[in-house]
VEXZAMAR-35776 format. One line per 10 residues: number of its first residue (from 1); their letters; for each residue y negated, x negated, z of N, C-alpha, C, O. Coordinates in steps of 0.2 Angstrom, whole numbers, plus 2048, in hexadecimal, padded with zeros to 3 digits. Layout:
NUM> A> Y,X,Z,Y,X,Z,Y,X,Z,Y,X,Z; ...
//
This chain:
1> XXXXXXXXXX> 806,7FC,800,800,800,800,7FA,7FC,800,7F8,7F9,805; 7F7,7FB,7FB,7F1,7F6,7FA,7E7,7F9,7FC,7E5,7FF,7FC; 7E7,7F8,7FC,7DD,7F9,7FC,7DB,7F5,7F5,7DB,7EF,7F4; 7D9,7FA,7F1,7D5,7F9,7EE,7CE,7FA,7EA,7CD,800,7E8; 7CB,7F7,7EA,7C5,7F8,7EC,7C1,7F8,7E2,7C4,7F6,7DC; 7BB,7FC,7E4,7B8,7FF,7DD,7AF,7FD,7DE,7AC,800,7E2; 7AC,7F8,7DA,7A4,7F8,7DC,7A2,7F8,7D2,7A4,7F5,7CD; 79E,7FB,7D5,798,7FC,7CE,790,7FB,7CE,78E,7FE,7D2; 78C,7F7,7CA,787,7F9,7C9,784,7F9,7C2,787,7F8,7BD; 77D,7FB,7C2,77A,7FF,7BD,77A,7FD,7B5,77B,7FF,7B0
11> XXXXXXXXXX> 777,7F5,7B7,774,7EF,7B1,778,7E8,7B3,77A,7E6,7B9; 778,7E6,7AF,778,7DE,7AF,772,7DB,7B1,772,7D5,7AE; 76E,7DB,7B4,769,7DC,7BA,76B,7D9,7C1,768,7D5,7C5; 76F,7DE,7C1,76E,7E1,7CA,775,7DE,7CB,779,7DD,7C6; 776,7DC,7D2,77D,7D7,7D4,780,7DF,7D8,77D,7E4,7DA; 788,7DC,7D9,78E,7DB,7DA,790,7DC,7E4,793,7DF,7E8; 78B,7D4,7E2,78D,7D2,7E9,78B,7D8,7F1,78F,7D8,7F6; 787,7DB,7F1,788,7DF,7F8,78E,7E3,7F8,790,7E3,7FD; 792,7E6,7F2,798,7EE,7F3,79E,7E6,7F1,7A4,7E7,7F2; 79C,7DF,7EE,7A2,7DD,7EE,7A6,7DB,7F6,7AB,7DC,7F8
21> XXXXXXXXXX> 79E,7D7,7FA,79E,7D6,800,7A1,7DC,804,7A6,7DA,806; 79E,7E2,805,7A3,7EA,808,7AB,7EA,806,7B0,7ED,808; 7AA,7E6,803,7B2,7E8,7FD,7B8,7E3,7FF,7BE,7E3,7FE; 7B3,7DD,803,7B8,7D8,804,7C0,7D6,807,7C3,7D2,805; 7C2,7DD,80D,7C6,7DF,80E,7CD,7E4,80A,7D2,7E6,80D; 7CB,7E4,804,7CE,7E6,7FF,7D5,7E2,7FA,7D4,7DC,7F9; 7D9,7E3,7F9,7DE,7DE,7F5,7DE,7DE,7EF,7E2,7DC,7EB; 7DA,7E1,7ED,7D7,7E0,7E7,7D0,7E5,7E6,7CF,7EA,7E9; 7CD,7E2,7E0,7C7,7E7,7E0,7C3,7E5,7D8,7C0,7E0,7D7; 7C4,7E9,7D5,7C0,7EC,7CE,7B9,7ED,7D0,7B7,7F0,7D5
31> XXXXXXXXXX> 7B5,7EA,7C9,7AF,7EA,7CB,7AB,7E9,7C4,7AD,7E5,7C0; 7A5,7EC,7C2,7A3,7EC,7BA,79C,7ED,7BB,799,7EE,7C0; 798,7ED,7B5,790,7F0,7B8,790,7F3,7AE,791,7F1,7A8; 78F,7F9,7B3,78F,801,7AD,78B,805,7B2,789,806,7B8; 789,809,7AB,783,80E,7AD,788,812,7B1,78E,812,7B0; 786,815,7B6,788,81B,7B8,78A,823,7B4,78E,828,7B6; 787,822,7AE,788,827,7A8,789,825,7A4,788,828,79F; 78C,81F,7A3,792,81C,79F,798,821,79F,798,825,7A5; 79C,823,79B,7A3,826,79C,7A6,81E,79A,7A8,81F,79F; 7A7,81B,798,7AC,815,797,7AB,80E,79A,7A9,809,797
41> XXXXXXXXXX> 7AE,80F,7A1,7AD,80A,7A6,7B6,809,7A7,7BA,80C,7AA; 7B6,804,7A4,7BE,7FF,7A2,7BF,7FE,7AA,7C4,800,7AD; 7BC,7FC,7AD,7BD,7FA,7B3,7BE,7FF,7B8,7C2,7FC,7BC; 7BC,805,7BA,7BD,80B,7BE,7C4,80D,7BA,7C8,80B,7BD; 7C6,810,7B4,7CB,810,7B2,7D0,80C,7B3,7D6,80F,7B3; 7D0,806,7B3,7D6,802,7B3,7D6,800,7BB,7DB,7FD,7BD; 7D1,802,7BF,7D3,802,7C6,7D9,809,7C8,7DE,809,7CC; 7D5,810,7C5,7D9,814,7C6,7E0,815,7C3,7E4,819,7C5; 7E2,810,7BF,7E6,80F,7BC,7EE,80C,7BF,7F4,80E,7BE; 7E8,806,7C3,7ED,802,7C8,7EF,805,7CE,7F4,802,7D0
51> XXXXXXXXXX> 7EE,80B,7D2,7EC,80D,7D7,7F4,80F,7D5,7F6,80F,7D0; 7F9,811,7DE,7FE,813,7DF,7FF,817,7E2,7F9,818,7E5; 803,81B,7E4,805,81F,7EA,804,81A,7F0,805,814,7EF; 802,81E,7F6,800,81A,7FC,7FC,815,7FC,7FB,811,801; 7F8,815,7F4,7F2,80E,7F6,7EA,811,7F9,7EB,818,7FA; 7E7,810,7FA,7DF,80F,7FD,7DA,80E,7F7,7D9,808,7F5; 7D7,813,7F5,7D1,811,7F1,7CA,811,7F5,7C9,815,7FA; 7C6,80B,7F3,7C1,80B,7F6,7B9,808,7F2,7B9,804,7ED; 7B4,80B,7F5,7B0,80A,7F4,7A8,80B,7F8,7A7,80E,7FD; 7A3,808,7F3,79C,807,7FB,79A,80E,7FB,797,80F,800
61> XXXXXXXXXX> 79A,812,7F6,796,81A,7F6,799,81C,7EF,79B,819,7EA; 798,826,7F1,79C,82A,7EA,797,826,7E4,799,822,7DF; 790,828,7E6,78E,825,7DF,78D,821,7DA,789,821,7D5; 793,81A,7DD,795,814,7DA,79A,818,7D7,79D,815,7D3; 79C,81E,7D7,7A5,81F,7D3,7A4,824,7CE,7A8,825,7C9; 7A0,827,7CE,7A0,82C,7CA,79B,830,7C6,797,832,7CA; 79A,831,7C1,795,833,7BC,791,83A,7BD,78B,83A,7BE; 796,83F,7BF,794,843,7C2,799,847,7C8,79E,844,7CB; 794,84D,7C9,798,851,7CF,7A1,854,7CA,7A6,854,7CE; 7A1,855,7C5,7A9,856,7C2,7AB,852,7C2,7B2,852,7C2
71> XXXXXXXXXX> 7A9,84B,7C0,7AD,844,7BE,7B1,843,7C6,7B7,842,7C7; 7AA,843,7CB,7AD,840,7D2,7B3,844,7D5,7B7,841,7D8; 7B4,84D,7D3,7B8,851,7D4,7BF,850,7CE,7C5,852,7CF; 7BD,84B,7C9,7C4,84C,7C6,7C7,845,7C8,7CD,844,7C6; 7C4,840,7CA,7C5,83B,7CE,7CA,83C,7D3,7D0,83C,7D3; 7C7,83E,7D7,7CA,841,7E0,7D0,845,7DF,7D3,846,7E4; 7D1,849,7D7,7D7,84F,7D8,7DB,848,7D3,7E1,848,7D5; 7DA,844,7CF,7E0,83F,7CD,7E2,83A,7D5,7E7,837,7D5; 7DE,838,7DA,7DF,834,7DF,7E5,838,7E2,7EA,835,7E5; 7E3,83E,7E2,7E7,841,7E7,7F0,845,7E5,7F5,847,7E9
81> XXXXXXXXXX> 7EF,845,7DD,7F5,844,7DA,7F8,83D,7DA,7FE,83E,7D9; 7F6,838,7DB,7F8,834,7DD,7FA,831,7E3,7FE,82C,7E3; 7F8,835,7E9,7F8,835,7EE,7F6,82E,7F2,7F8,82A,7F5; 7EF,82E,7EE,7EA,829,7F1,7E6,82A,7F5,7E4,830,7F4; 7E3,826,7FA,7DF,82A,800,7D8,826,7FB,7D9,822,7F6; 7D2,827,7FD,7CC,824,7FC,7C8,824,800,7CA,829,804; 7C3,81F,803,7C1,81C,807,7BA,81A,805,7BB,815,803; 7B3,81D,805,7AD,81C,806,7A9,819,80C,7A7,81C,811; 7A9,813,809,7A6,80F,810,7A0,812,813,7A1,814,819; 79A,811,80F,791,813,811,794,81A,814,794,81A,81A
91> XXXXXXXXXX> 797,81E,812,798,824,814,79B,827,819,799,82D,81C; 7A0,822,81B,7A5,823,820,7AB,829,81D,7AE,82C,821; 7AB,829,817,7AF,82D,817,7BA,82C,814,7BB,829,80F; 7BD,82D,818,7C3,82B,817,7C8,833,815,7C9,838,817; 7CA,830,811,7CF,836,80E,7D4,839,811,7D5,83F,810; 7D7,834,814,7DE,832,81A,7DD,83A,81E,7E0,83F,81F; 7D8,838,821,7D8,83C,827,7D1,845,827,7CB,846,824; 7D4,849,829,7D0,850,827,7CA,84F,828,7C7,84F,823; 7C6,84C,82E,7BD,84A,82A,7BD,84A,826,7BB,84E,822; 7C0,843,825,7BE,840,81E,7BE,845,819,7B9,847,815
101> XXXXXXXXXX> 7C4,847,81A,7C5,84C,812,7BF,852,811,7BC,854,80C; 7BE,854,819,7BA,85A,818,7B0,857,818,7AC,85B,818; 7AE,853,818,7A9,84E,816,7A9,84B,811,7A3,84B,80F; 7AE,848,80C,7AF,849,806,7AF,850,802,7AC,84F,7FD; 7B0,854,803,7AE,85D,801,7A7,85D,803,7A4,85D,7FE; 7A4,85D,808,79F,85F,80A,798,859,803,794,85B,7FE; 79A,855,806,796,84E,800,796,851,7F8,791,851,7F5; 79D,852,7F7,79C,856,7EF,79C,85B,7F0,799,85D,7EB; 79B,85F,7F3,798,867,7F0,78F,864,7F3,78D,869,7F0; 78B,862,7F5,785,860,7F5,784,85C,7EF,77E,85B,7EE
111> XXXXXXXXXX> 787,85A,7EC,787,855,7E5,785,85B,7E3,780,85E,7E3; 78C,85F,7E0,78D,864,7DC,784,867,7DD,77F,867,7D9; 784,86B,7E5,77F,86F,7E2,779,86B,7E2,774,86E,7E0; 779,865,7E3,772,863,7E0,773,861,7DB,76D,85F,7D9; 778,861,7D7,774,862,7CD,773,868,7CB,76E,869,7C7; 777,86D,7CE,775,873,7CC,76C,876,7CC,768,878,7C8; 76B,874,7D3,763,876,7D4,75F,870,7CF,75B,874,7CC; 75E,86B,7CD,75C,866,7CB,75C,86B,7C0,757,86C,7BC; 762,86B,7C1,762,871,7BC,75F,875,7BB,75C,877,7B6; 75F,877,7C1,75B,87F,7C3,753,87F,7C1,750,884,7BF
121> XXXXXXXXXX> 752,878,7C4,749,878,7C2,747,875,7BB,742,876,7B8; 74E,871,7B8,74B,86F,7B1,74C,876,7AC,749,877,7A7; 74F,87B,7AE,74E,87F,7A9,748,884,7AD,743,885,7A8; 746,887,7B3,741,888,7B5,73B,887,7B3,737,88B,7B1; 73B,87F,7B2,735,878,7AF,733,87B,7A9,72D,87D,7A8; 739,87E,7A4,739,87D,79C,736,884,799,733,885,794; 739,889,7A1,736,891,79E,730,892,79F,72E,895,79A; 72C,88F,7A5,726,88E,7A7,722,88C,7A0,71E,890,79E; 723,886,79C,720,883,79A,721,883,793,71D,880,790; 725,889,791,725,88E,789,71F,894,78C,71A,895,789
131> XXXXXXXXXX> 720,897,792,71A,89C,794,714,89A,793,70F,89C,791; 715,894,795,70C,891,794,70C,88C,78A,708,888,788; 710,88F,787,712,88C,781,710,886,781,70D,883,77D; 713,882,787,715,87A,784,71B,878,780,721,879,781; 718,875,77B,71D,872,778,722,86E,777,71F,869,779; 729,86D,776,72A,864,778,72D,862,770,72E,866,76B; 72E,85B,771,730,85A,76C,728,857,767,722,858,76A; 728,853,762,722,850,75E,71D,857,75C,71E,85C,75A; 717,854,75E,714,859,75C,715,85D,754,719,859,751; 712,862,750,713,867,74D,70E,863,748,709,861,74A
141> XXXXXXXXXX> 710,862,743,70B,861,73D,708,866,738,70C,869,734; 700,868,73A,6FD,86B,736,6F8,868,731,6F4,863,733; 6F9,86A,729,6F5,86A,726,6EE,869,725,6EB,86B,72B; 6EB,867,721,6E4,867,721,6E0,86E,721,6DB,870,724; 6E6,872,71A,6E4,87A,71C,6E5,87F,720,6E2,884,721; 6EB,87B,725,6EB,87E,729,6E7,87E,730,6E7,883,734; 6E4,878,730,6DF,877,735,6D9,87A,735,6D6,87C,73A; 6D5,87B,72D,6D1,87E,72C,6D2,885,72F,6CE,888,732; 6D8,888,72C,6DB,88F,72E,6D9,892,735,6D6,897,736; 6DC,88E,738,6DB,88E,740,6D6,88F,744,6D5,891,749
151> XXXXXXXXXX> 6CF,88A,73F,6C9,887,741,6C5,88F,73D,6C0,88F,740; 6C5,894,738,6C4,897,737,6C5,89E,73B,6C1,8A3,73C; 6CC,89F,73C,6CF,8A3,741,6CA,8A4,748,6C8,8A9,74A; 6C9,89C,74B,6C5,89D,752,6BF,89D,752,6BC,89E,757; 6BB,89D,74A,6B6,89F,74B,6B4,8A7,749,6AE,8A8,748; 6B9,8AA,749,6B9,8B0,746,6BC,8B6,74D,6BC,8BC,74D; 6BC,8AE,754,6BF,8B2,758,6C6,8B3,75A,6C7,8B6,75F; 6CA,8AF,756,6D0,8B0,75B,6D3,8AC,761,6D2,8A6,762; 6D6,8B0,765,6D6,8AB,76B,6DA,8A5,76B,6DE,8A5,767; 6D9,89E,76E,6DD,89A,76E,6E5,89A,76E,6E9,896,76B
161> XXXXXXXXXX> 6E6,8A1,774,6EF,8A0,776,6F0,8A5,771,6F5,8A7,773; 6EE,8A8,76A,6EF,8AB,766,6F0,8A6,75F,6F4,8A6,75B; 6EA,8A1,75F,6EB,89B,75B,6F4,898,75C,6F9,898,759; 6F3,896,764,6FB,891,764,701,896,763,707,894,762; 700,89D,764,706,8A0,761,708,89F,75C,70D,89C,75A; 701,8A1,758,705,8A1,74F,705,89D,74E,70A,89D,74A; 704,898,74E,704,890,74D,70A,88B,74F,70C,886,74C; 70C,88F,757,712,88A,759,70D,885,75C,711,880,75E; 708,884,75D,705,87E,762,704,87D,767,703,883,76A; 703,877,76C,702,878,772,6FA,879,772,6F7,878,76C
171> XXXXXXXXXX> 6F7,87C,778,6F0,87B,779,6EB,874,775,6E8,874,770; 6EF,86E,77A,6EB,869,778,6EA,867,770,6E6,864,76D; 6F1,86B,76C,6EE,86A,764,6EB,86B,762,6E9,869,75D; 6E8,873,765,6E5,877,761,6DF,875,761,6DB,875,75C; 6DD,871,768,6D6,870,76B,6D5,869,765,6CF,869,763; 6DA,864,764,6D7,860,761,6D7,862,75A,6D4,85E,756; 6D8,867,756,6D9,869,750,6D1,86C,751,6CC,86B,74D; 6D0,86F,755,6C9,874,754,6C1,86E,758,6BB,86E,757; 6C5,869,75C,6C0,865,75C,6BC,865,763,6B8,860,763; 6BD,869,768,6B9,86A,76D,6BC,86C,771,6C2,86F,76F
181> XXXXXXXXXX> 6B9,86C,778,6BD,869,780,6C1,870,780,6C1,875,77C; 6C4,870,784,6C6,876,789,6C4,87B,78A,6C5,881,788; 6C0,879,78D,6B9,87F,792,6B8,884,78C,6B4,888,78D; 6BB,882,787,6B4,887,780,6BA,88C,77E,6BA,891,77B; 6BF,88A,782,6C5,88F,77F,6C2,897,77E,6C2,89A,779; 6BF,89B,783,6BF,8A0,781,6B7,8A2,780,6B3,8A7,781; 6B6,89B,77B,6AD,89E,777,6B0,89E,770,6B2,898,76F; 6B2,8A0,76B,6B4,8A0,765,6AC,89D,762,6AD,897,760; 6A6,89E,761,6A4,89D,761,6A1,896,760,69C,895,75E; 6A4,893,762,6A3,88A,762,6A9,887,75C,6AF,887,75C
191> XXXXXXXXXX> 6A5,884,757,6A9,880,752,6AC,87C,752,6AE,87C,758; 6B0,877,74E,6B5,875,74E,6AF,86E,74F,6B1,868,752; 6AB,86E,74E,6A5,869,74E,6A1,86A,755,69D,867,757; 6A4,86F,759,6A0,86F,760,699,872,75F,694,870,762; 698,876,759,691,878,757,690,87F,75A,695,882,75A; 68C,881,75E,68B,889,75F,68B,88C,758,688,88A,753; 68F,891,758,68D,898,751,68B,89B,754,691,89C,757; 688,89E,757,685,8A3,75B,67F,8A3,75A,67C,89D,758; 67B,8A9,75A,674,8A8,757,66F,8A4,757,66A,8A5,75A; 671,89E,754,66C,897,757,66A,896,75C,664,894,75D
201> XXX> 66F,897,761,66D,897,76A,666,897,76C,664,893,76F; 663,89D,769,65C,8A0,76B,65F,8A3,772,665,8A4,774; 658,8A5,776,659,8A6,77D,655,8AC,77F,656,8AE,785
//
């Protein structure tokens, strides 16, 4: 029944040596510098590869082992068909014994639902920011008659979130196509040249 031990880091950069030092007690120990969103980590592989019935996998924390919250869970269900315990040092968590196991559960389902909420606000992020018609992606290429267009439009009165509808633009394109600040958004009135049309600003 061996200890074997598992460290990763991010770049060729960054050392080794703190999770190999954690790992020294180990009888053998794999070790590679791969992205964590790598899926082709020859060395996590060919350590789970090695592992037996009744050996000890180990390592310094879950997020040195796994990509995501489903990689770490389909990890821990091949260990345990192998009838391997796992052992997270920073964590204290040991597989062997029901703690463990039930702290290991607890740690991934807190992973789990922290990508979920993380999710949660990048599409949140994404809705808010079509309601206010942000755009993503390279801005929108308009014509020269089409900018005239637009520049005749708002001087005729249409409003700006009326402009970036039919057009597909954000705010800031429309303002640079029509040439003047913000604040004028709701003066149609004011040119693409920032000129009053309004009756020669008598008073």
């Amino acid at each position: 029944m061996a200890r074997v031990g598992y460290a990763r880091v991010s770049s060729i950069g960054q050392s080794l040596e703190v999770q190999l030092a954690k790992l020294k007690d180990c009888d053998k120990v794999f070790s590679e510098k791969r992205s964590g969103l790598d899926s082709s980590r020859p060395e996590l592989k060919s350590c789970l590869d090695y592992l037996r019935d009744g050996d000890t996998f180990v390592i310094s924390r879950l997020d040195r082992l796994a990509r995501s919250t489903l990689h770490l869970h389909q990890i821990a269900d091949g260990l345990k068909r192998k009838n391997v315990n796992m052992v997270v040092l920073d964590q204290s968590i040991d597989t062997s014994t029901p703690h463990g196991k039930l702290l290991f559960d607890v740690l991934a389902s807190i992973a789990e639902f922290e990508t979920g909420i993380r999710k949660e606000r990048q599409m949140d992020g994404i809705a808010k920011a079509k309601e206010k018609m942000v755009r993503f992606g390279p801005p929108r290429k308009i014509e020269d008659a089409g900018k005239a267009e637009i520049r005749r439009k708002r001087a005729e009165g249409v409003l700006i979130k009326d402009l970036m509808a039919e057009y597909k633009l954000s705010k800031a394109h429309v303002y640079r196509i029509l040439g003047h600040a913000p604040n004028d958004q709701d003066n149609p009135a004011v040119s693409a040249g920032g000129n009053d049309l309004s009756d020669g600003g008598r008073t």
